[in-house]
PAGU-419510 format. One line per 10 residues: number of its first residue (from 1); their letters; for each residue x, y, z of N, C-alpha, C. Coordinates in nm, 3 decimals. Example, Ala and Ser with C-alpha at 12.3 -4.5 7.8 and 13.67 -1.06 7.14 Angstrom:
<sites>
1	AS	1.319/-0.569/0.780/1.230/-0.450/0.780/1.320/-0.330/0.780 ~ 1.285/-0.225/0.708/1.367/-0.106/0.714/1.290/0.003/0.787
</sites>
This chain:
<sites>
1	XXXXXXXXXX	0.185/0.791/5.324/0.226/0.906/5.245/0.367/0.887/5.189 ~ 0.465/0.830/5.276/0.624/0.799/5.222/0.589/0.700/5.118 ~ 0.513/0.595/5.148/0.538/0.510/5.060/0.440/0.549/4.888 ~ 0.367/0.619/4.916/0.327/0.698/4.759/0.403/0.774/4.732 ~ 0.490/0.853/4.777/0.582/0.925/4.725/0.700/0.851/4.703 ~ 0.756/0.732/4.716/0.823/0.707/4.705/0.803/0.568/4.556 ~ 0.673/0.551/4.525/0.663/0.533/4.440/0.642/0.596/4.279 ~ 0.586/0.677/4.320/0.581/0.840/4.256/0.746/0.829/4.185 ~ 0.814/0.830/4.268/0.970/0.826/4.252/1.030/0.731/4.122 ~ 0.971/0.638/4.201/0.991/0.525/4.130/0.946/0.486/4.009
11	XXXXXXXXXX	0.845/0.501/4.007/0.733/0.557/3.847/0.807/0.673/3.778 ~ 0.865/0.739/3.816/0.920/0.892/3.768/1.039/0.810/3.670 ~ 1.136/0.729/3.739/1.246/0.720/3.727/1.257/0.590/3.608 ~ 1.146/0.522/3.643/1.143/0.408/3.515/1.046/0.451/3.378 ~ 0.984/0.577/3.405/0.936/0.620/3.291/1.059/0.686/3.198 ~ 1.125/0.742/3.279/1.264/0.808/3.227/1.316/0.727/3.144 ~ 1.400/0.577/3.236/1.463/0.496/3.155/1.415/0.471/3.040 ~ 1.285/0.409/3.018/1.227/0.378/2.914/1.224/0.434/2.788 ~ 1.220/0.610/2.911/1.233/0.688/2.745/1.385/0.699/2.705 ~ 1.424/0.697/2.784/1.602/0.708/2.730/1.628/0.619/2.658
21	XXXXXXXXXX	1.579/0.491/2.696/1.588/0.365/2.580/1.525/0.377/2.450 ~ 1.431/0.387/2.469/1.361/0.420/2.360/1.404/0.544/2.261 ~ 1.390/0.597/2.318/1.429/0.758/2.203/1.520/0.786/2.190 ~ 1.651/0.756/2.264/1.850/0.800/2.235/1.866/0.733/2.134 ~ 1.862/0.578/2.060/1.823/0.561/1.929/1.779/0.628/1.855 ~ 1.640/0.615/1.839/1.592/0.749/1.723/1.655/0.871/1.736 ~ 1.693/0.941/1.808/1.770/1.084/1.807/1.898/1.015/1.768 ~ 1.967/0.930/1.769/2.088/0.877/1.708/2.034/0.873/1.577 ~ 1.958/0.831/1.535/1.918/0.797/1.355/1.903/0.938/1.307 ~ 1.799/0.998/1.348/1.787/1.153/1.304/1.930/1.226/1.298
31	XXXXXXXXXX	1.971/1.201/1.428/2.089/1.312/1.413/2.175/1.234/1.280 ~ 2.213/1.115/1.305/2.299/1.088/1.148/2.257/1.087/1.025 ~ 2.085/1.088/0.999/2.053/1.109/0.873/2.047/1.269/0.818 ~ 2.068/1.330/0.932/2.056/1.500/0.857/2.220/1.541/0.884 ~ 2.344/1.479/0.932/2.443/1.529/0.943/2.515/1.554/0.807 ~ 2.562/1.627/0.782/2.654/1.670/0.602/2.789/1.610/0.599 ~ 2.779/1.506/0.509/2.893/1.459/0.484/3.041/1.558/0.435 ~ 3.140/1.506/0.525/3.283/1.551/0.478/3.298/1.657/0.603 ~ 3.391/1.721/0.521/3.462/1.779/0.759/3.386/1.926/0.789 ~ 3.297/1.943/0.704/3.212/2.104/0.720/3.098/2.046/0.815
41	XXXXXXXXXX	3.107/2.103/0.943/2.948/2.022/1.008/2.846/2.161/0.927 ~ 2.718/2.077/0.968/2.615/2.074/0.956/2.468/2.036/0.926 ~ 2.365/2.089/0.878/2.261/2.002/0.883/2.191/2.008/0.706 ~ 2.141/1.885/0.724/2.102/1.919/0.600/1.951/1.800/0.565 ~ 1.837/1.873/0.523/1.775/1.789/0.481/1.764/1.649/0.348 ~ 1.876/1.686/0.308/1.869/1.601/0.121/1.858/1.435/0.141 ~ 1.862/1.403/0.280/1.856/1.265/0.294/1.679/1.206/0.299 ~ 1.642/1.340/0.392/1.484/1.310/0.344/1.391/1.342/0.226 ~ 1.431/1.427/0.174/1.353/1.470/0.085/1.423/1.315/-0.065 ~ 1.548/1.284/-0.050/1.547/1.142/-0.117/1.471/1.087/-0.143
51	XXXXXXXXXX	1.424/1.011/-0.023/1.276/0.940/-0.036/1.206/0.986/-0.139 ~ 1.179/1.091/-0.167/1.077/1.152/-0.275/1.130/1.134/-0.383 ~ 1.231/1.179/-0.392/1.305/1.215/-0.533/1.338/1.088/-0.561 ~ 1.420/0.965/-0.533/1.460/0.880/-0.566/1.330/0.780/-0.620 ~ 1.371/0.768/-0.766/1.235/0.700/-0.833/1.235/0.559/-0.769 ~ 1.343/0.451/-0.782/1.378/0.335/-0.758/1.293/0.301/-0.545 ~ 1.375/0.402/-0.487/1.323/0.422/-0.301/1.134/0.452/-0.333 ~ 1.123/0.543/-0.370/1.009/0.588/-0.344/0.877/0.491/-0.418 ~ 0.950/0.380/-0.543/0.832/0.287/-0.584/0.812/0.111/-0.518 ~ 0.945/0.142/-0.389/0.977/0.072/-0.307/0.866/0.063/-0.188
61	XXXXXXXXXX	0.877/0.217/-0.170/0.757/0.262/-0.083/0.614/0.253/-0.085 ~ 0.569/0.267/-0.237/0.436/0.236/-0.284/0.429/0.091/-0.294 ~ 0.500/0.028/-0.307/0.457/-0.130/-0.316/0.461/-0.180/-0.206 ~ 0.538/-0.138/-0.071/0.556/-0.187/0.046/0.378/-0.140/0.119 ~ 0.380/-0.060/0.083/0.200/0.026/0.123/0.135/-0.062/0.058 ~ 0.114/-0.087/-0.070/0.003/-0.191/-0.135/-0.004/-0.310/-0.089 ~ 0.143/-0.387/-0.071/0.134/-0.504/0.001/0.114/-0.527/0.128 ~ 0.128/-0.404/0.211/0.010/-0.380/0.413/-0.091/-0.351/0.362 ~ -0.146/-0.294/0.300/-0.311/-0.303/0.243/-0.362/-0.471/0.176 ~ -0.276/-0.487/0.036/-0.358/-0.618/0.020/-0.339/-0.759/0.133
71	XXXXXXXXXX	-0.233/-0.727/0.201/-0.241/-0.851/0.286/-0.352/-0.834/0.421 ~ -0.339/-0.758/0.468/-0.482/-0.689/0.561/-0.607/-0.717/0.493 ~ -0.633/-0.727/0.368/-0.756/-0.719/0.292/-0.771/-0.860/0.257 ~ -0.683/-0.955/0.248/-0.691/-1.069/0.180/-0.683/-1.208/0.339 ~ -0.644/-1.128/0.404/-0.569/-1.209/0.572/-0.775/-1.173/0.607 ~ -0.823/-1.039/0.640/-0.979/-1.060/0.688/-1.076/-1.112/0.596 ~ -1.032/-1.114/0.453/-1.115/-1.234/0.411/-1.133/-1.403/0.406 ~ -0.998/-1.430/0.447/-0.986/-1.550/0.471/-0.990/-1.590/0.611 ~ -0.971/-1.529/0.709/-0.933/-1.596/0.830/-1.044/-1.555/0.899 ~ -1.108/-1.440/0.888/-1.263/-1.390/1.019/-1.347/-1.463/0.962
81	XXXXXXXXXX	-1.436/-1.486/0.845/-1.502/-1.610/0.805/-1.485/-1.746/0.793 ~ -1.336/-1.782/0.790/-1.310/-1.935/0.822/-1.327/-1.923/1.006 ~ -1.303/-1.826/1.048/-1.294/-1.860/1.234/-1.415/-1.828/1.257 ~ -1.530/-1.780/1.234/-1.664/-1.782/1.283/-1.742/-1.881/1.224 ~ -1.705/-1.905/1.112/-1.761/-2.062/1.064/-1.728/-2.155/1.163 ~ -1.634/-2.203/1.172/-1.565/-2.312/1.239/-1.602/-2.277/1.392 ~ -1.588/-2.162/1.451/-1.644/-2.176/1.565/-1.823/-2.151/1.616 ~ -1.889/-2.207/1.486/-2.026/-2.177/1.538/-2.113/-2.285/1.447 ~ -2.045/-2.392/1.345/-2.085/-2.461/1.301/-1.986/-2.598/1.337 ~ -1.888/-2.574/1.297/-1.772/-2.698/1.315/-1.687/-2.676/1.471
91	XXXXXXXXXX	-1.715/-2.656/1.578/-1.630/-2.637/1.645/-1.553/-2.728/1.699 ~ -1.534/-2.862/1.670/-1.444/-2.955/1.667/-1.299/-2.911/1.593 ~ -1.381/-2.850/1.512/-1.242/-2.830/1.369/-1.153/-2.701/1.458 ~ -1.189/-2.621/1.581/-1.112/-2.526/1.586/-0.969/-2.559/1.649 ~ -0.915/-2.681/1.675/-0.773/-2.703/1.721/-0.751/-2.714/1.561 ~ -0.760/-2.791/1.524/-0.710/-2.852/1.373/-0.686/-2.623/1.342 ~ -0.772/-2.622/1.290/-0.774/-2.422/1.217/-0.695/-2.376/1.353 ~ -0.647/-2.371/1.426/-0.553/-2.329/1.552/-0.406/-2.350/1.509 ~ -0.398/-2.546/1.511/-0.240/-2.555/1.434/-0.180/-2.557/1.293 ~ -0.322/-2.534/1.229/-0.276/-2.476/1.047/-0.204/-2.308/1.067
101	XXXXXXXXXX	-0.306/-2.265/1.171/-0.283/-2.087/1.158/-0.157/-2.089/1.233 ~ -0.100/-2.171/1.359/0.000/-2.144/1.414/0.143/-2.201/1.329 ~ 0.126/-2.278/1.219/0.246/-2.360/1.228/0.349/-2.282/1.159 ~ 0.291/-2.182/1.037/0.427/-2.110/1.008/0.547/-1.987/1.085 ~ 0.461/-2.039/1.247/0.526/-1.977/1.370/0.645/-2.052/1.358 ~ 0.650/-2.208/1.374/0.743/-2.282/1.435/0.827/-2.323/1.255 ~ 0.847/-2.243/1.151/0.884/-2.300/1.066/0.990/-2.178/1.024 ~ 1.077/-2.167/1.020/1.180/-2.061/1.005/1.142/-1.971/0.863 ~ 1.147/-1.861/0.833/1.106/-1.793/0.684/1.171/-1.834/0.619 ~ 1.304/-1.880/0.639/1.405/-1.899/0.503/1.316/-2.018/0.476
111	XXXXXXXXXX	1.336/-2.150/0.559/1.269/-2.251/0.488/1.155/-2.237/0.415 ~ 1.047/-2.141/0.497/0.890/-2.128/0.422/0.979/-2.095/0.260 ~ 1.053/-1.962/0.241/1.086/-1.912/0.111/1.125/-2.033/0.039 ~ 1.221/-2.105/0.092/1.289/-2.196/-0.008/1.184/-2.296/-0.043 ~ 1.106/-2.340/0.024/0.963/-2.451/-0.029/0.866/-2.352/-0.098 ~ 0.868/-2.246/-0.099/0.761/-2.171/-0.183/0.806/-2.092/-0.317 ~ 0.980/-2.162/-0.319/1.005/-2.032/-0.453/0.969/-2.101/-0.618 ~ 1.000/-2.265/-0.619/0.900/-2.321/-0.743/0.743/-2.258/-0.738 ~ 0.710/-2.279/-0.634/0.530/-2.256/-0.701/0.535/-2.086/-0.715 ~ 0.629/-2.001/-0.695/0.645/-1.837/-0.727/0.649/-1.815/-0.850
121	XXXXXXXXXX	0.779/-1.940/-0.878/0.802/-1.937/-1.084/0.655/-1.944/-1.118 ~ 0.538/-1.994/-1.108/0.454/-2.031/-1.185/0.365/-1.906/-1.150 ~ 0.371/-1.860/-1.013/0.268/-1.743/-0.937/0.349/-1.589/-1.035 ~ 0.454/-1.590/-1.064/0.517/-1.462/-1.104/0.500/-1.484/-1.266 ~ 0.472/-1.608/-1.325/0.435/-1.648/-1.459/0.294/-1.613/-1.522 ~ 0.202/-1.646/-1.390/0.037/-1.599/-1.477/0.036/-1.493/-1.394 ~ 0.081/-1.402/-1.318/0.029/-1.295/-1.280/0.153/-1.208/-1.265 ~ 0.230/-1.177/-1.341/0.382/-1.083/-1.358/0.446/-1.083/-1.220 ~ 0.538/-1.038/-1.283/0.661/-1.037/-1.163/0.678/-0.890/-1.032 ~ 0.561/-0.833/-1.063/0.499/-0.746/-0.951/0.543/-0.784/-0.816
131	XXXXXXXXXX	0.585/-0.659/-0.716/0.630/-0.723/-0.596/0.450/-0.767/-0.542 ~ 0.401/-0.700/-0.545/0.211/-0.754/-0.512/0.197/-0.887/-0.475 ~ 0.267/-0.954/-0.569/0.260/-1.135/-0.609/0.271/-1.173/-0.416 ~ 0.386/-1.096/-0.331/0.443/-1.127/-0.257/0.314/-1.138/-0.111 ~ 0.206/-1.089/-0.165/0.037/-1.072/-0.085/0.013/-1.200/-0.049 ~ 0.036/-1.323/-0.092/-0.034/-1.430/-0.075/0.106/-1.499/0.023 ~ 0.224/-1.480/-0.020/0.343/-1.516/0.110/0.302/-1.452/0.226 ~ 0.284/-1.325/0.202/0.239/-1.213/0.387/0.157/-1.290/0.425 ~ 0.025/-1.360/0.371/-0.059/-1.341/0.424/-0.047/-1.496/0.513 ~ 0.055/-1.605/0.472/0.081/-1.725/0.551/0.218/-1.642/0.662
141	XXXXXXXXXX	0.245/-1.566/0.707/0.346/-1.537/0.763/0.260/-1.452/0.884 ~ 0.159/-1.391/0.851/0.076/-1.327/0.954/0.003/-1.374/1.011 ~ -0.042/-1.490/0.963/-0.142/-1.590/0.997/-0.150/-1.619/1.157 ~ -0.041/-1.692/1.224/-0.016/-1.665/1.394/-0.032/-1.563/1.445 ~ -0.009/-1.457/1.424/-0.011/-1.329/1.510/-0.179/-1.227/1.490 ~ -0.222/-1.300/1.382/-0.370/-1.242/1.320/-0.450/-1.363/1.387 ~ -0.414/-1.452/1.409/-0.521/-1.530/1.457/-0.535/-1.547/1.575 ~ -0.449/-1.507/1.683/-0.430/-1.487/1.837/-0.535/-1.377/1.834 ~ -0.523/-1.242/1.752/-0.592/-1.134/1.795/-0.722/-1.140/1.781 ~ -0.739/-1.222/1.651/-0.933/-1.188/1.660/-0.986/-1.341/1.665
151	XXXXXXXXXX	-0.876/-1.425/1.724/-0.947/-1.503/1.813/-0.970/-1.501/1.972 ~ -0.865/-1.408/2.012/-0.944/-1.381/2.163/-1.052/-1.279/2.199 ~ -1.050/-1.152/2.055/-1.196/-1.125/2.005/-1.361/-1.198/1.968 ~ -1.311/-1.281/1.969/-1.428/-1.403/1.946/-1.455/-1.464/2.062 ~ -1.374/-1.486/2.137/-1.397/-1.553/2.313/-1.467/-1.445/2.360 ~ -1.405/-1.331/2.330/-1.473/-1.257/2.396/-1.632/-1.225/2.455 ~ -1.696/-1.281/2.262/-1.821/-1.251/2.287/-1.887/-1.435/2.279 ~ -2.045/-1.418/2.264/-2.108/-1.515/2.317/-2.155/-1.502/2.181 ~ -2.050/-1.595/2.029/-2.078/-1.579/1.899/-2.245/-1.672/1.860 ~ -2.267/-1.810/1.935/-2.359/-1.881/1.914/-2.460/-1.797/1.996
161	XXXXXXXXXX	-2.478/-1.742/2.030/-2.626/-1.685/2.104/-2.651/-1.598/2.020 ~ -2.550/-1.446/1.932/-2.596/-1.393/1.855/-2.640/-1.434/1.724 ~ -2.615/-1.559/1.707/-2.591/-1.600/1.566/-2.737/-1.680/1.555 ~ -2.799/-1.724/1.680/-2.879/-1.815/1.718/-2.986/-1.707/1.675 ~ -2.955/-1.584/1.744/-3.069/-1.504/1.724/-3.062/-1.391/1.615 ~ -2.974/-1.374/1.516/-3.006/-1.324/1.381/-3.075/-1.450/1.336 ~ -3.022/-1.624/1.341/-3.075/-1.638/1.231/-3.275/-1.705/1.252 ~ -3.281/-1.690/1.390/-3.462/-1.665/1.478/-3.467/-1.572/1.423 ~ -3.449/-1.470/1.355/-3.487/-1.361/1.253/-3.472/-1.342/1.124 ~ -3.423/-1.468/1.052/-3.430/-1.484/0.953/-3.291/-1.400/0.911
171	XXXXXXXXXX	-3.197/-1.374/0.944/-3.052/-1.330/0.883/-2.977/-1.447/0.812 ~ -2.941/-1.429/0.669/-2.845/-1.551/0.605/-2.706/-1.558/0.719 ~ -2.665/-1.642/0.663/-2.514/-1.682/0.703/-2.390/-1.527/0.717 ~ -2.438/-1.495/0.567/-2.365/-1.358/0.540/-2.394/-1.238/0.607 ~ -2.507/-1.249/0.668/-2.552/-1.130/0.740/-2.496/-1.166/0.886 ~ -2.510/-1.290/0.895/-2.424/-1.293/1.041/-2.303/-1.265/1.073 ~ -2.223/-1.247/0.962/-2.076/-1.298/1.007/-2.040/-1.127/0.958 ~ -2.111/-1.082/0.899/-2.074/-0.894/0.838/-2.125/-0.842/0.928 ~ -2.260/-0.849/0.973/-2.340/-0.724/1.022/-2.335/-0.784/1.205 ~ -2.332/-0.917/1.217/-2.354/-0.941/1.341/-2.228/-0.972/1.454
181	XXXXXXXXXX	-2.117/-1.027/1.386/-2.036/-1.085/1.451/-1.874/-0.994/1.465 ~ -1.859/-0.949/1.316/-1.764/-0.860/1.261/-1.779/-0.723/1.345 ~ -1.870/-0.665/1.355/-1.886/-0.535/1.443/-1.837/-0.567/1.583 ~ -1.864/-0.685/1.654/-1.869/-0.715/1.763/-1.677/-0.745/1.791 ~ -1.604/-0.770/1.684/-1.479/-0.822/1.744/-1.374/-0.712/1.618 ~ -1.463/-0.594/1.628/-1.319/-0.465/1.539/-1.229/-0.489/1.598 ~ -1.197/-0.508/1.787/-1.052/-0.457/1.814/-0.959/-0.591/1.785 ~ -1.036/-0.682/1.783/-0.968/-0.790/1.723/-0.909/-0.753/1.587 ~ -0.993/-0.738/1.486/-0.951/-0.750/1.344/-0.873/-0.614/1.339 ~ -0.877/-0.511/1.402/-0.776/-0.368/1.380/-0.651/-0.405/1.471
191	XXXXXXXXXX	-0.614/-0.529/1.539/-0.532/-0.556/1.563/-0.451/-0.618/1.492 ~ -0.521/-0.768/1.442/-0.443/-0.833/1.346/-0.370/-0.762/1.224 ~ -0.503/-0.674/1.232/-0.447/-0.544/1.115/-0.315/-0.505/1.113 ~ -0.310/-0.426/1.211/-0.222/-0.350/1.246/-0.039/-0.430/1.271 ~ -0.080/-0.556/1.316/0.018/-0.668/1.300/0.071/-0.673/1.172 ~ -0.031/-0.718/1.109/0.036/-0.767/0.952/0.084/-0.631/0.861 ~ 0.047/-0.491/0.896/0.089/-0.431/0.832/0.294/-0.381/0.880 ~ 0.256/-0.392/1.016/0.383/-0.392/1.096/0.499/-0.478/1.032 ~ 0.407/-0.626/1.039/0.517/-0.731/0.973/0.579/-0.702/0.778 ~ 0.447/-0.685/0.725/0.495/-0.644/0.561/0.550/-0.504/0.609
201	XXXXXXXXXX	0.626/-0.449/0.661/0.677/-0.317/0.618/0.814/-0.331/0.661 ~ 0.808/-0.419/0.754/0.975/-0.491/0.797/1.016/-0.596/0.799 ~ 0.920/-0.672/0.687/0.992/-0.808/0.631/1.086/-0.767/0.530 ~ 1.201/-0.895/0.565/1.301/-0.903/0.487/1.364/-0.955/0.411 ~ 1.344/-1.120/0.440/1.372/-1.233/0.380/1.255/-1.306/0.268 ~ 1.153/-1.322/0.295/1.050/-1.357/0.165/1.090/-1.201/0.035 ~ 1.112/-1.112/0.076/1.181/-1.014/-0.082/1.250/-1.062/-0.131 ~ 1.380/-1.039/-0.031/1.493/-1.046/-0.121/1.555/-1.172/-0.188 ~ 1.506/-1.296/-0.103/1.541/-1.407/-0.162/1.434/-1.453/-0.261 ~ 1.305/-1.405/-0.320/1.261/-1.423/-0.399/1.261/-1.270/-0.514
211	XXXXXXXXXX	1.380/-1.251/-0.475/1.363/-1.096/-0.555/1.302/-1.039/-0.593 ~ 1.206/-0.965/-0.497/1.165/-0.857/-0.478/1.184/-0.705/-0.441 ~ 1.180/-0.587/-0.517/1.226/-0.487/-0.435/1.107/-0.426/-0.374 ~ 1.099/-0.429/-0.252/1.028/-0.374/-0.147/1.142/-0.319/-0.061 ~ 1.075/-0.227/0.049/1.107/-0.106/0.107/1.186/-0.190/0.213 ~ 1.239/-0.279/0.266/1.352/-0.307/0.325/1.464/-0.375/0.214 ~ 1.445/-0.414/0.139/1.534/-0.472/0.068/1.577/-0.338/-0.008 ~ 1.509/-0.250/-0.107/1.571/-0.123/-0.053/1.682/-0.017/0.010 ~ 1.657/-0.052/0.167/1.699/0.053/0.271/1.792/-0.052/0.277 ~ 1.843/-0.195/0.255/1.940/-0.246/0.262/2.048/-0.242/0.162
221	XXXXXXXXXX	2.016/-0.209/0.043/2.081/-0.221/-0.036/2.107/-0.055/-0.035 ~ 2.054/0.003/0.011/2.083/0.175/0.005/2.206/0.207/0.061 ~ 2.173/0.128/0.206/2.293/0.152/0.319/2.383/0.103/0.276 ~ 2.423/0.013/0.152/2.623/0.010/0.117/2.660/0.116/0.021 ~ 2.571/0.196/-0.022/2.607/0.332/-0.063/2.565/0.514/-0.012 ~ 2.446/0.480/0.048/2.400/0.623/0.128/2.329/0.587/0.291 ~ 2.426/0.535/0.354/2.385/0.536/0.506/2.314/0.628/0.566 ~ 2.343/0.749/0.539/2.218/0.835/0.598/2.109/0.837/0.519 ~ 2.100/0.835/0.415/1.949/0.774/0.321/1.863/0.678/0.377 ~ 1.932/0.587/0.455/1.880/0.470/0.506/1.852/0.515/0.604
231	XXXXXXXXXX	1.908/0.568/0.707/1.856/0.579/0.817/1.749/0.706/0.807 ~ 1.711/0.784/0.740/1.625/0.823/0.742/1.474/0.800/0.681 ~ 1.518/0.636/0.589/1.443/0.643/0.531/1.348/0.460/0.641 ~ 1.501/0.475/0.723/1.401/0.384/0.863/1.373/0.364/0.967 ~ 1.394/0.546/1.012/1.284/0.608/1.069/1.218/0.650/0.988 ~ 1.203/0.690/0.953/1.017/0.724/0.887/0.926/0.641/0.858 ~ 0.996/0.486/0.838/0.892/0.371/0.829/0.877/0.362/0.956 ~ 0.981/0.374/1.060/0.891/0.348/1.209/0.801/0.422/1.254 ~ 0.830/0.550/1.205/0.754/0.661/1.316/0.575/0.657/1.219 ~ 0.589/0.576/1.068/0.491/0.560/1.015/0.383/0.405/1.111
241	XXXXXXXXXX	0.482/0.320/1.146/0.412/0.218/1.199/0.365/0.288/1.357 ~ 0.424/0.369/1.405/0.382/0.444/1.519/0.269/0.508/1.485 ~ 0.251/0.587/1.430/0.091/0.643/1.376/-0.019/0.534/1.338 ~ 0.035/0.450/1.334/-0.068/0.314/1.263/-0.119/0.269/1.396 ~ -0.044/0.287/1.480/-0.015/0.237/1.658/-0.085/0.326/1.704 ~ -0.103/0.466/1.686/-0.179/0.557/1.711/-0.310/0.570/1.716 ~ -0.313/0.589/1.588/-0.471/0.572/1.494/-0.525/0.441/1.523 ~ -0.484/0.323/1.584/-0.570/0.225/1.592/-0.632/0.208/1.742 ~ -0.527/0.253/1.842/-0.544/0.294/1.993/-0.682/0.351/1.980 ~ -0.700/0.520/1.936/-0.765/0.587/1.935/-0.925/0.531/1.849
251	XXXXXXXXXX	-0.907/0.482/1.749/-0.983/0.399/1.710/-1.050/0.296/1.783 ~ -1.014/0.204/1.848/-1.074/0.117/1.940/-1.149/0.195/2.036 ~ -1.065/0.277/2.081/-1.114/0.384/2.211/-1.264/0.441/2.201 ~ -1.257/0.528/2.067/-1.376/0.556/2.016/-1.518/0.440/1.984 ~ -1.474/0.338/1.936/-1.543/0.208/1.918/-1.595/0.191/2.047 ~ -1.496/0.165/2.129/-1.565/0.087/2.320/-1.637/0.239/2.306 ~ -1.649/0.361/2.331/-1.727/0.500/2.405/-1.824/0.455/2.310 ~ -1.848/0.419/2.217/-1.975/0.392/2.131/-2.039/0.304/2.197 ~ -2.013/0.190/2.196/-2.043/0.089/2.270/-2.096/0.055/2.397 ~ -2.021/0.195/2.468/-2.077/0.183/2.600/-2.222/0.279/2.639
261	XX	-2.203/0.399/2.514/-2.311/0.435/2.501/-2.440/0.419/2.475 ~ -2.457/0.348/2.378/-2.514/0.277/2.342/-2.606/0.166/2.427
</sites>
């Protein structure tokens, strides 16, 4: 009995810390993005409602959203069909597709940027100088952290036995890898998801050194003239990647109760 209560204690007291760590920051950001500049205290919303109003911030924002959407959209078309191929036809090839997907881990971003900004001149030449262009950089920068997730989604299951037996039923290739294999490893791919959108919303270096304005380059260039602009305008990208953190928890959750029902 002492010793559950005394863990009880102990659980009590490191949930605390955690939150003290965690949240005395953000209540530091909040409190300085609504404080009123000059010696009158008080509070004031005009730092958030910015975001809105400011044409330049707010088309910062829409392109930083398009580019976590197209890189999520362009990262599961390339990488869940090259990894169920390779692991159910070529599975020799899966170290080789292991250290292609891992290597722009071990390669610093500045360098990736500086070897990728000639072939940009030509990428920002036939398809405009749109921050968008910047979809096909995300999508080699996510590549390690997307391919850990819905490849230990794929261990998970027993891909050659289902695949064996759509295609004893006559299922194409395409029906295997959409209807048979893809259902089977969501929490994989709503992970990687959720990664790469994390990473495009607080990348920093593939923008600005290929000049781009996206939503950190932005909140950086904001903060040498409206510091509380910035800080409110990064919390709200966090507490936005927190709902993404949310909604995907709950999502999986619902997925496995299906599953188990079933």
């Amino acid at each position: 009995m002492k010793q559950s209560t005394s863990f009880r204690v102990v659980r009590a007291i490191l949930l605390l810390a955690f939150a003290a760590y965690f949240f005395v920051p953000l209540l530091a950001m909040f409190d300085f993005s609504t404080q009123v500049r000059g010696s009158a205290p008080g509070r004031t919303w005009a730092n958030w409602t910015f975001m809105v109003e400011d044409e330049d911030l707010r088309s910062s924002i829409i392109a930083s959203l398009l580019l976590a959407l197209f890189t999520v959209v362009l990262m599961v078309a390339l990488l869940v069909p090259t990894m169920v191929w390779v692991r159910l036809r070529v599975p020799r090839a899966t170290r080789l597709i292991e250290f292609l997907c891992l290597l722009p881990l071990t390669i610093p971003a500045l360098v990736i940027v500086v070897g990728i900004s000639n072939v940009y001149s030509w990428v920002t030449y036939l398809l405009g100088d749109s921050a968008l262009v910047l979809t096909f950089a995300y999508v080699v920068l996510v590549l390690p952290y997307s391919y850990r997730a819905i490849d230990a989604s794929l261990s998970a299951i027993d891909a050659v036995t289902l695949s064996e037996a759509a295609r004893s039923l006559g299922a194409g290739w395409s029906t295997v890898i959409l209807r048979i294999i893809m259902p089977n490893i969501t929490g994989g791919i709503l992970g990687a998801a959720f990664i790469a959108v994390a990473l495009v919303l607080g990348e920093y270096v593939f923008a600005s050194l290929l000049h781009f304005d996206t939503l950190p380059v932005a909140m950086a260039s904001l903060y040498k003239n409206n510091g509380p602009a910035a800080m409110a305008a990064a919390l709200a990208s966090m507490g936005l990647v927190a709902l993404l953190l949310v909604g995907l928890t709950f999502l999986g959750r619902d997925r496995h109760k299906q599953g188990a029902s079933s």
